[in-house]
N, C-alpha and C positions, 0 to 999 in steps of 0.2 A: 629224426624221431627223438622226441623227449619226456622226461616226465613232465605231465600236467602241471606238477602241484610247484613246477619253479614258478610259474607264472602267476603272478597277483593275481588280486579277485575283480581286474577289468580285464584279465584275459592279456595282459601286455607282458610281453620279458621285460627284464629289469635292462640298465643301460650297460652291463657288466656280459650276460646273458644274449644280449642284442649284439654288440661288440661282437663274443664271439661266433654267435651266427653269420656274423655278414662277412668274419675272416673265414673261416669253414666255405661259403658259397666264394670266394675269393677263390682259395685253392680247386673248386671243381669246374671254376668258369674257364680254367687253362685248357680243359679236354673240351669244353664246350667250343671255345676258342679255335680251337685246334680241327675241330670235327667241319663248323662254319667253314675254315677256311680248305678243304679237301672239295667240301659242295661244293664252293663255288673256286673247284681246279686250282687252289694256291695247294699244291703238292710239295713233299720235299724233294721232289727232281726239282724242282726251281731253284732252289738254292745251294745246289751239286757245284764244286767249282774242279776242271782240272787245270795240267800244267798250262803254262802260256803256249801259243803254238798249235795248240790241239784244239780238233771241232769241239764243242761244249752244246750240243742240241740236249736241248732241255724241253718233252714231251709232257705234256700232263693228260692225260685219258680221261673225262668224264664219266668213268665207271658209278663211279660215287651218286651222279646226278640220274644217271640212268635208273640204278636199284633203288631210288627214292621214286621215282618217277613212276615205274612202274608200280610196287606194291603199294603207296598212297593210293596210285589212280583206283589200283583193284576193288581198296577198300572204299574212297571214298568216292567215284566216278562220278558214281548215280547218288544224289542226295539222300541224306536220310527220311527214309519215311516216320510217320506218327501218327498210329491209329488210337481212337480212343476204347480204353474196356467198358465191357458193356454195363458196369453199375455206376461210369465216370459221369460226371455234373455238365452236359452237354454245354451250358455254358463258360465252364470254367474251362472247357476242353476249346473252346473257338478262342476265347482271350491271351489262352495260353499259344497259338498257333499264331493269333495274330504277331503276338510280343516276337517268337520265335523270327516271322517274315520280316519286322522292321531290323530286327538285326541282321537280316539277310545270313543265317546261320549255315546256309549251304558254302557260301565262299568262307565264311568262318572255320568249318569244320574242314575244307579243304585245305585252309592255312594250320592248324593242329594236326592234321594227318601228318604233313609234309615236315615240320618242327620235330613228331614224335618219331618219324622215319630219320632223320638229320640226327637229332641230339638223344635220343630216347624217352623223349618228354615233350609235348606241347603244353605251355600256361595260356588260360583263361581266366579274363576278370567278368564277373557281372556289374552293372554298374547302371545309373540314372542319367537322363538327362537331363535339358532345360527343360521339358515338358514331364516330368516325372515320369518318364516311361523307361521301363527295365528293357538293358539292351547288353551284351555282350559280345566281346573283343577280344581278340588273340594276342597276347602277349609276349617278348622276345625271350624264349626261357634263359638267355644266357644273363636276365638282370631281374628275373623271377623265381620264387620259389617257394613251396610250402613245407610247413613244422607240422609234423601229425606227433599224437601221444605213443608213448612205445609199447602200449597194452596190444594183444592180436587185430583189433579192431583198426587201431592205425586211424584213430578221428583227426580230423583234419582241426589245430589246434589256430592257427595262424598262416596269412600270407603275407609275403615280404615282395613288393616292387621297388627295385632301384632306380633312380634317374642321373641323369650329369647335369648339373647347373650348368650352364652359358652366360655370359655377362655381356657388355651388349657386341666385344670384339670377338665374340665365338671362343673366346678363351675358359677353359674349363675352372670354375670357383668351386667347386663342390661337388656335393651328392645330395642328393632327396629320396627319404628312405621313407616308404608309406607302410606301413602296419595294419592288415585288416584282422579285424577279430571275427566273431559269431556276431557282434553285435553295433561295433564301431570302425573308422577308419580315421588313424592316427597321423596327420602328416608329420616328419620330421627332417631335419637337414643338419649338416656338418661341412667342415671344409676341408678338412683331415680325415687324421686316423682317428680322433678322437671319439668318443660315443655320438651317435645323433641326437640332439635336442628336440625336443617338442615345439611344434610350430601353433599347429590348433588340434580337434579333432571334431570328426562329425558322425551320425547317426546312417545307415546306409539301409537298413529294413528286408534284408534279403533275409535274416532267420538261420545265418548259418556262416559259414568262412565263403566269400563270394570268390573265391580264386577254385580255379577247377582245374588238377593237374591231369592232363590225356597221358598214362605210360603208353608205350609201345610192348614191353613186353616187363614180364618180373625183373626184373636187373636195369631198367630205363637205359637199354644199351641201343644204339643205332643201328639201322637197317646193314650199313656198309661198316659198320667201326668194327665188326671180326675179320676183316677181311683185307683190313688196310696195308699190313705187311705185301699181301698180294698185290695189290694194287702198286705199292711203290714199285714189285720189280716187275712190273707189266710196261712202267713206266720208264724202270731203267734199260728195259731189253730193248724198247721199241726207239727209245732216245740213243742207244747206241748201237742199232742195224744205219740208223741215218749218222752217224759218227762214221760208220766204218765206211760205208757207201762215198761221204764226202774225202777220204780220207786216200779211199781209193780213187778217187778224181785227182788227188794230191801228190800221187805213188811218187816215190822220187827215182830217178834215173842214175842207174850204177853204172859208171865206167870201168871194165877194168883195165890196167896194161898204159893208161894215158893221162898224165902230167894232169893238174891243174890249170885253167889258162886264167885263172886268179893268179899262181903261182908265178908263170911266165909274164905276167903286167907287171909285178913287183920287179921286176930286174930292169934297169933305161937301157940295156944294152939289146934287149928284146922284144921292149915296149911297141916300135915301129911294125916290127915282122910281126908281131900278135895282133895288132889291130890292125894288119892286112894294109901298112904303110900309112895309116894316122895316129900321129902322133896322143898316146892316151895321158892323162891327166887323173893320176892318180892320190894327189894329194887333196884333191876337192870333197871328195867320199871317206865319210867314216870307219875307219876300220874295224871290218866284222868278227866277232868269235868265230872259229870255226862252228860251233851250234847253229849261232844264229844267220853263218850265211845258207848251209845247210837247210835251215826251215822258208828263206825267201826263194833259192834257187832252187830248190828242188833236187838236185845236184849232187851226188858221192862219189869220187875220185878213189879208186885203190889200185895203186900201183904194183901192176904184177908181170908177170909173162905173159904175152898172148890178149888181144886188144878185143873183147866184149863190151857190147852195153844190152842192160835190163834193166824194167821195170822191176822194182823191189814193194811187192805185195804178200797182203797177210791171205794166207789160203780162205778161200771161200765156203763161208760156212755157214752161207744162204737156208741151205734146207734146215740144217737143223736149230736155226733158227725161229724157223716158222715153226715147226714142230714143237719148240719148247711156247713159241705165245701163242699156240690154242691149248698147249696146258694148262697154263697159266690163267688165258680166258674160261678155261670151262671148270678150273676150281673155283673162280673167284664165284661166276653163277651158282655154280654145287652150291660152294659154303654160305650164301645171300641168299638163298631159296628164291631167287630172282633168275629165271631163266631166259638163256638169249634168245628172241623171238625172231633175229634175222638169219639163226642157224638151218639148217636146208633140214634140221626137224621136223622143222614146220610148217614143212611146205603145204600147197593144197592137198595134195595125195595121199596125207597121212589122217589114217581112223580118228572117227571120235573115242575110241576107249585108248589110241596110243596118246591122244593130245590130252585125257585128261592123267595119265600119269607123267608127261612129260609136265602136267601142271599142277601134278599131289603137291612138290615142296613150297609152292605159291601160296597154295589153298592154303594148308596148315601154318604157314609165316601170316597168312590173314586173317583165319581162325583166331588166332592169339592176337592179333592186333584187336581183332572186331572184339572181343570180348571186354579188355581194358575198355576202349574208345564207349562201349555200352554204356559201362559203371561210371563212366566220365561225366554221361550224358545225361545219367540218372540224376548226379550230385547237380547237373546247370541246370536241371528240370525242379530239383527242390527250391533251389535257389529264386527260383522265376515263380514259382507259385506261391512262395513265401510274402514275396514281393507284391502282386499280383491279389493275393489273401487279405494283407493290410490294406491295401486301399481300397 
């Protein structure tokens, strides 16, 4: 949010004003970034390292893809309907449905639910084609964004798309920074950090800023992004029950009370009787740390009174394990207002008045969705009959 009156009188920032804009969307695209790659299971278990030696199962849970999945589907499953009021221009009310079908606005609006559930924002451009017809597209919010003025109204002042130039070896030259106004669309590019330059600009006839930002809720925070501390140690508990599991496959064998027969190959005087009268050849092999013969053999030698051998394992601590990840799983649902539908909740057996409060915190996570995604639909709906008016 800005004040108005930085902006000339074509409604454009200055290249000082523009500059700093697109470092500002620089620094918020790292959570963007960050959010992207959770959806699609790049977790920080993946980049977990331990000692050499030791299992390193590195788990990622699609929790994240889940609680998108579900509250998108809620809201958008079923398309939006569009009734017309009864004083509305019956023709201007069928032109406008038509425009809406060649955009095929239902898969549109299923790709902004999904964006506004992800990042807490879906962008929309309105836009022409080769046949002058107003059509509408979802755009990637991590390279989109809109400037509203900072009076309570919050008017939407400007929208800003970025692009990556390619040259023709797929090597990145630049950036292409498009500017839309109320009333124009600015193309410009740069190859740097420098300000973008003006390329051309053109007239676009929609009547208003054609970028249409869908929040998900007041704060554009994501369906799953309160929850992600959760999620990592869902991730780290579940990645290390199969650590300890493989580990205990690994257990190593204590002797006690009985030499080494590493020990006894090192001496020629003993080498014969050790290897059971063949001759061993012990200068061919590299000699191991005690560590690291430890971790190949499996193998611990402590020399005592009295001749045992055991398995040396870490106590089994199976149950409360599990114990701790359906905590774990039934916070992250609590705090997501996305509840687990494979939980034996929800079985057949259970009332309609227990499954609709087993399903209040859904409702009210989509009540709030549905209301933003309305006022979204309103601003693409002026947009399109602006458009639609002129011609």
């Amino acid at each position: 949010a800005i004040n108005a009156k930085l902006l000339d009188t074509d409604g454009l920032p200055s290249s000082m004003l523009l500059t700093a804009m697109l470092g500002k969307h620089d620094a918020q695209r790292k959570r963007l970034d960050m959010l992207y790659d959770y959806y699609n299971t790049e977790h920080a278990i993946g980049k977990r390292r331990r000692l050499y030696g030791l299992p390193n199962n590195r788990l990622p849970h699609d929790l994240p893809g889940y609680i998108v999945t579900v509250a998108s589907g809620y809201l958008v499953g079923e398309p939006v309907q569009y009734a017309k009021a009864e004083n509305a221009d019956q023709a201007a009310f069928d032109a406008l449905k038509a425009a809406l079908k060649k955009s095929d606005t239902a898969s549109v609006d299923s790709e902004l639910a999904v964006d506004a559930s992800v990042y807490g924002k879906g962008v929309e451009i309105c836009y022409a084609d080769a046949d002058a017809q107003p059509k509408v597209a979802q755009v990637d919010p991590r390279r989109a964004f809109v400037v509203y003025d900072d009076t309570v109204e919050h008017k939407p002042l400007l929208g800003i798309v970025r692009y990556v130039m390619l040259d023709a070896q797929l090597a990145n030259k630049g950036e292409r920074v498009d500017v839309y106004t109320p009333k124009m669309c600015v193309h410009m590019e740069r190859t740097g950090e420098e300000a973008p330059h003006e390329v051309r600009r053109e007239l676009h006839y929609f009547g208003a800023v054609p970028m249409v930002e869908y929040w998900n809720n007041a704060n554009e925070k994501g369906d799953f992004e309160r929850v992600l501390a959760l999620i990592d140690a869902y991730d780290t508990l579940q990645s290390d029950r199969l650590n300890d599991k493989q580990q205990f496959t690994d257990a190593i064998m204590v002797f006690k009370g009985l030499a080494s027969l590493e020990a006894d190959a090192d001496d020629p005087a003993l080498a014969d009787e050790t290897a059971g009268g063949v001759s061993v050849d012990t200068t061919a092999a590299p000699k191991l740390t005690p560590s690291e013969r430890l971790r190949q053999q499996r193998m611990l030698f402590m020399p005592a009174e009295g001749s045992d051998a055991e398995f040396l394992t870490k106590p089994d601590a199976e149950s409360g394990n599990e114990l701790l990840r359906k905590s774990l799983a039934g916070d992250i649902h609590k705090f997501a207002y996305v509840p687990d539908l494979t939980d034996e909740n929800f079985a057949g057996t259970t009332s309609g008045v227990a499954m609709r409060y087993k399903l209040f915190g859904l409702e009210m996570l989509v009540n709030t969705k549905e209301r933003w995604f309305r006022e979204a639909l309103r601003t693409r709906l002026i947009c399109l009959i602006n458009f639609l008016s002129t011609k």
